[in-house]
C-alpha positions as CSV (number, residue, x, y, z in Angstrom):
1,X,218.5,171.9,102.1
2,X,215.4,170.2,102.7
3,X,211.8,169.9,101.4
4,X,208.1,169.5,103.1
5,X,206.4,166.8,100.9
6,X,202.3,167.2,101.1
7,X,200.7,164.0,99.5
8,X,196.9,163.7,99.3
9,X,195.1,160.8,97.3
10,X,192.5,161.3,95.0
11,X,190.8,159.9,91.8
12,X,191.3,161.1,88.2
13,X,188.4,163.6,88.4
14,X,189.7,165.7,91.4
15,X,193.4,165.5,90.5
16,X,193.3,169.0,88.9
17,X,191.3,170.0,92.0
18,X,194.1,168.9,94.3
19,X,196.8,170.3,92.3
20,X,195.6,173.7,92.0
21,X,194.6,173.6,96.1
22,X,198.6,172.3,96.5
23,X,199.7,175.7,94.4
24,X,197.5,178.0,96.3
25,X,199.0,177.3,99.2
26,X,202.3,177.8,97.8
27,X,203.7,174.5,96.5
28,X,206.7,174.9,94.3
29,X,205.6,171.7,92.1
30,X,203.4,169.4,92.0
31,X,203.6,165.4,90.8
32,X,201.1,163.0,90.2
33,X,201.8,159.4,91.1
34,X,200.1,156.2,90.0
35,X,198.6,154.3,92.8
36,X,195.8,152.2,90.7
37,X,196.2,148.8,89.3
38,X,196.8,150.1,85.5
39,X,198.8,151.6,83.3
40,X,198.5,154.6,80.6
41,X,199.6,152.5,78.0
42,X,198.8,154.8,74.8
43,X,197.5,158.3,74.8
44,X,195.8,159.7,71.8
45,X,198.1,162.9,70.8
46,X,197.6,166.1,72.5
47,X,195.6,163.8,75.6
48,X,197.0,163.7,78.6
49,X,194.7,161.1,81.0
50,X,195.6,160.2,84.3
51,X,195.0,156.6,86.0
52,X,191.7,156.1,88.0
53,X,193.6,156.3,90.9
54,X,196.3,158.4,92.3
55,X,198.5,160.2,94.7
56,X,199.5,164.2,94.5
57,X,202.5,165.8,95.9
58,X,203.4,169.0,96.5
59,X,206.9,169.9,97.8
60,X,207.3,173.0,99.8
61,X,210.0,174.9,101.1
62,X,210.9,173.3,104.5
63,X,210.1,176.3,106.3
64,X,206.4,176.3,105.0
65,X,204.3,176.4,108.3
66,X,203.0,172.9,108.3
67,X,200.1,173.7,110.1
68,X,198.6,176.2,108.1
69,X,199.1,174.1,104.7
70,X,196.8,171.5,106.9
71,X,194.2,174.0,107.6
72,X,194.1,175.4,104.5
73,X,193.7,172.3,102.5
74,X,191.2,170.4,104.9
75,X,189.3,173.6,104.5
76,X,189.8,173.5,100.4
77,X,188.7,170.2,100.1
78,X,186.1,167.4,100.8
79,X,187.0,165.2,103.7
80,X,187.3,161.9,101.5
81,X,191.0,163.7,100.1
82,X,191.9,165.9,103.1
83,X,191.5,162.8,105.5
84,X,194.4,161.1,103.1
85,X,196.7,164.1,103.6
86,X,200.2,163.3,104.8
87,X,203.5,165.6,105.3
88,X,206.8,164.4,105.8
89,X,210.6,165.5,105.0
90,X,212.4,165.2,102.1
91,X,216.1,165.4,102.6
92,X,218.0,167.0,100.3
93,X,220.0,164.9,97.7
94,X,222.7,164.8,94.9
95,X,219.6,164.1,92.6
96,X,221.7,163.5,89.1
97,X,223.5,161.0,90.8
98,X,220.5,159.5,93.2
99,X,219.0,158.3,89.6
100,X,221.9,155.9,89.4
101,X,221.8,154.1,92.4
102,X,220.6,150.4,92.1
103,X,221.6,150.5,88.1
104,X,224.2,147.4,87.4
105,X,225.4,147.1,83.8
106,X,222.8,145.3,81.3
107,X,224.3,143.0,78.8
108,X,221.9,142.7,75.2
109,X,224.1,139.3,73.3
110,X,227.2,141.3,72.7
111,X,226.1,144.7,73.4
112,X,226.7,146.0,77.6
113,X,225.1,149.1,78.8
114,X,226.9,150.7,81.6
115,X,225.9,153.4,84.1
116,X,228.4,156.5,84.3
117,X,228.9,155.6,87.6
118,X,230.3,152.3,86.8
119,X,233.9,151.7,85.3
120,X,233.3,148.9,81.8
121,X,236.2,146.8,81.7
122,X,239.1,147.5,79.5
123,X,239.3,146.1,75.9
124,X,235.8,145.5,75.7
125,X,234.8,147.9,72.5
126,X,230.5,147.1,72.5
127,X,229.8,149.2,75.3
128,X,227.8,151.9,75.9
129,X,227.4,154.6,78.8
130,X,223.8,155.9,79.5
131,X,222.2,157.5,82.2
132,X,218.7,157.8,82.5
133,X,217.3,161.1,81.5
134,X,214.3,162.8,80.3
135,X,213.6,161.1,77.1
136,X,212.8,157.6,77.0
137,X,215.2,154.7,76.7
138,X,217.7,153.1,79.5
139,X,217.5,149.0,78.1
140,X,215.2,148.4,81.0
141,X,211.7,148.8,79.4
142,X,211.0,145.1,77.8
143,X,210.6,147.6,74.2
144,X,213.9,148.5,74.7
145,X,215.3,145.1,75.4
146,X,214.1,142.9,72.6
147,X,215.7,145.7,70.6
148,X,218.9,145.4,72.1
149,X,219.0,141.8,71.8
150,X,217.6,142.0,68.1
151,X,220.4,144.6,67.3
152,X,222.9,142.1,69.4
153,X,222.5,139.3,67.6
154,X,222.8,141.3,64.1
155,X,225.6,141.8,61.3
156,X,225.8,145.5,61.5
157,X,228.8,146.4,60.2
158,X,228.3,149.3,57.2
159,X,225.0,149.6,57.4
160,X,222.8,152.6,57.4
161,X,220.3,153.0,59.9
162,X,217.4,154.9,60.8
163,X,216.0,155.1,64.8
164,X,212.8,156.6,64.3
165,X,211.6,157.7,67.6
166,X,214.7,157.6,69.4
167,X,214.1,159.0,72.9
168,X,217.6,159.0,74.2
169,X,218.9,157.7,71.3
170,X,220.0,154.1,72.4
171,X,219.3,152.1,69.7
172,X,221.2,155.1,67.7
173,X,224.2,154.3,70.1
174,X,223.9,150.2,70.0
175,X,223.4,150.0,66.2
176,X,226.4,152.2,66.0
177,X,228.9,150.4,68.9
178,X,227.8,147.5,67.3
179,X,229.4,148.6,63.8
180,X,226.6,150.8,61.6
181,X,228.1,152.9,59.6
182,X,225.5,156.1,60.6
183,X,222.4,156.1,62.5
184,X,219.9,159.4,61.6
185,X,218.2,159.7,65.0
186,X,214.6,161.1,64.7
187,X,211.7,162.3,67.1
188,X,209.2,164.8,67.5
189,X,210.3,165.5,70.5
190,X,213.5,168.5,70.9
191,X,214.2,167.1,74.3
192,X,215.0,163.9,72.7
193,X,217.1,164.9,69.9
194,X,219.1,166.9,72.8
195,X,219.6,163.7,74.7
196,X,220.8,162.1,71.8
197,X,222.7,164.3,71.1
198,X,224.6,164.4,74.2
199,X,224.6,160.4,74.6
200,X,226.4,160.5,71.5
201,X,228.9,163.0,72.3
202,X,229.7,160.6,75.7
203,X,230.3,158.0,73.9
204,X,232.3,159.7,71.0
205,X,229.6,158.7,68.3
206,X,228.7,162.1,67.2
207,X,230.5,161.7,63.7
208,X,227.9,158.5,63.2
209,X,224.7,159.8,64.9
210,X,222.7,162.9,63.0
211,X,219.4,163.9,64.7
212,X,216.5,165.4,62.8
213,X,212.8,165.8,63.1
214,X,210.4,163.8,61.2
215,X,209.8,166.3,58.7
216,X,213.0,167.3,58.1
217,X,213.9,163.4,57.0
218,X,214.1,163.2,53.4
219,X,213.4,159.4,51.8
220,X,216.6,158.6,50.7
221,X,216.5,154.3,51.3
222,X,218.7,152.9,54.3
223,X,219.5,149.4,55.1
224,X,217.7,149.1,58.3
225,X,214.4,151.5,60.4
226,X,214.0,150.6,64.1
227,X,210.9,152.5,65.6
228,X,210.0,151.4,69.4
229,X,207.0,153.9,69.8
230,X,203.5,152.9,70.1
231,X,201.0,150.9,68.1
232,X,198.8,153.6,66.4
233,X,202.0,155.8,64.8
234,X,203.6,152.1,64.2
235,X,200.5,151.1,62.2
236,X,200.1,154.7,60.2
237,X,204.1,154.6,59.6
238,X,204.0,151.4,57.6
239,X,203.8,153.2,53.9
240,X,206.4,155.4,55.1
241,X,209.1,152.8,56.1
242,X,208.3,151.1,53.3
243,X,210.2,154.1,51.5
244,X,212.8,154.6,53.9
245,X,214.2,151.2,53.4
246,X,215.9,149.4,50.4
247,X,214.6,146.2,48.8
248,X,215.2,143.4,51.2
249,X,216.2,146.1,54.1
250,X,214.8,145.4,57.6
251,X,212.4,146.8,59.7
252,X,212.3,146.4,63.1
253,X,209.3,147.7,65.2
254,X,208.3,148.1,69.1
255,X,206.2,149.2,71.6
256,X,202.9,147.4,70.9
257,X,201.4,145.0,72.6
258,X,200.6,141.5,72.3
259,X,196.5,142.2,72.0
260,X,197.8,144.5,68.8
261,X,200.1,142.4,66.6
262,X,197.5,141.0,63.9
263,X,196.1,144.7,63.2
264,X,199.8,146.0,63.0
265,X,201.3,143.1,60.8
266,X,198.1,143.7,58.2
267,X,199.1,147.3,57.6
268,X,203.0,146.1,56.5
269,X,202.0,142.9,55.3
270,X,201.6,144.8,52.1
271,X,205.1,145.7,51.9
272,X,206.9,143.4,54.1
273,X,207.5,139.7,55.4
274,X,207.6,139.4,58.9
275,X,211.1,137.5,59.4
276,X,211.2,137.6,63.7
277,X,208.8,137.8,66.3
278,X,209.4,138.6,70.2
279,X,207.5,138.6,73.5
280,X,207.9,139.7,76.7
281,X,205.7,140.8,79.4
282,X,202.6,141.1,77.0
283,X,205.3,143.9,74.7
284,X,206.1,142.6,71.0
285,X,209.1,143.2,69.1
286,X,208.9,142.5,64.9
287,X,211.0,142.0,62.4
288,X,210.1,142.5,58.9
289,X,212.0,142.3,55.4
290,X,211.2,144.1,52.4
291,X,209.9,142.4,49.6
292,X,210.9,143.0,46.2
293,X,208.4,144.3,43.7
294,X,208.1,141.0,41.6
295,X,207.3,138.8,45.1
């Protein structure tokens, strides 16, 4: 069936304002939506800031009386927001498979990334099938990418892996298609060790690919850490790959940006030589070896 769509625009300071005005008159959720010129790059834990700018929707049943909603929230708020307000229909939709439309496969050196809805050709082995989901990772986010191309261009074969941080588990999946012997898979995040979970069962890894939570990973040494997160847990984590990888292992890290690659190489320099560096889009992507304990 159809939905009634009410979108108001706001700034940061009235977005709760708007929101609760939205439920009162019966919205059945609410979404904010960027509409500023920057980005939420990196929270501080338990924050949740919005942009400076931004749009609120609330989507009603379609037989919500449009002109009371109207009423009600020009009376509710100050004519600067209800002046913005706009209501228009939202059709009804297949949503699980709407998310795929306009995805094409994405090839990472040897590595392809297919869509469910799409068919990989026959006898090709380094593919995976991913959907986008609720936790993080697709291959589309430049993070993502210079990880795929890092793991693409890498002898694999054997190795034991750790994906710290592994949102839907894709570098879990790559490092595996591309020959690791097991990947542990870890996150704070439930959602995300559920994803991975089910990524792996769709692509018959689930005898390779164990999920855990980070205090539930014990420091026995693997061959290789990848963590695409964010600067500040990359930074504090640096003693603690240290541990979780052998002598001469390889740590790969992402999700920082350019403006925070001295500060993030200082807290591993102590442990590790940087061996690779990436760029795109401002979005870093380093490689570091583990030194030995005469070096």
């Amino acid at each position: 069936m159809p939905w009634t769509q009410v979108t108001l625009n706001c700034n940061e300071a009235d977005a709760d304002r708007v929101s609760a005005a939205l439920t009162l008159c019966g919205a059945l959720s609410v979404t904010y939506q960027n509409t500023s010129s920057s980005d939420v790059l990196e929270p501080k834990p338990d924050d949740t800031p919005l942009w400076s700018s931004l749009s609120v929707t609330g989507l009603f049943d379609a037989a919500v009386d449009r002109d009371d909603v109207q009423n009600a929230l020009t009376h509710e708020l100050p004519d600067a927001i209800a002046s913005s307000l706009s209501i228009s229909t939202l059709r009804d939709r297949v949503w699980e498979r709407a998310c795929l439309e306009g995805l094409e496969p994405m090839r990472f050196g040897r590595l392809w990334i297919y869509p469910s809805n799409q068919t990989p050709p026959e006898g090709d082995e380094s593919v995976i099938v991913l959907d986008p989901g609720l936790a993080f990772g697709t291959g589309t986010h430049p993070t993502t990418a210079q990880c795929l191309e890092w793991l693409g261009e890498q002898p694999l074969v054997g190795l034991r892996v750790i994906d710290y941080g592994c949102g839907s588990g894709i570098l879990a999946l790559a490092a595996v298609c591309l020959g690791a012997a097991s990947v542990i898979a870890v996150d704070y995040d439930p959602q995300a060790l559920i994803a991975t979970r089910e990524n792996a069962k769709v692509n018959g890894f689930s005898d390779r690919i164990t999920t855990c939570l980070p205090e539930q990973l014990d420091n026995a040494p693997v061959d290789l850490v990848l963590a695409n997160i964010l600067a500040g847990p990359l930074q504090e984590l640096a003693p603690r790959f240290n541990k979780l990888v052998n002598t001469n292992g390889t740590v790969v890290i992402s999700g920082l940006l350019a403006e925070a690659m001295n500060k993030t190489c200082a807290c591993y320099q102590e442990f590790f030589t940087l061996t690779d560096t990436r760029s795109r889009d401002d979005w870093m992507c380093l490689s570091f070896q583990k030194r030995t304990t005469t070096e």
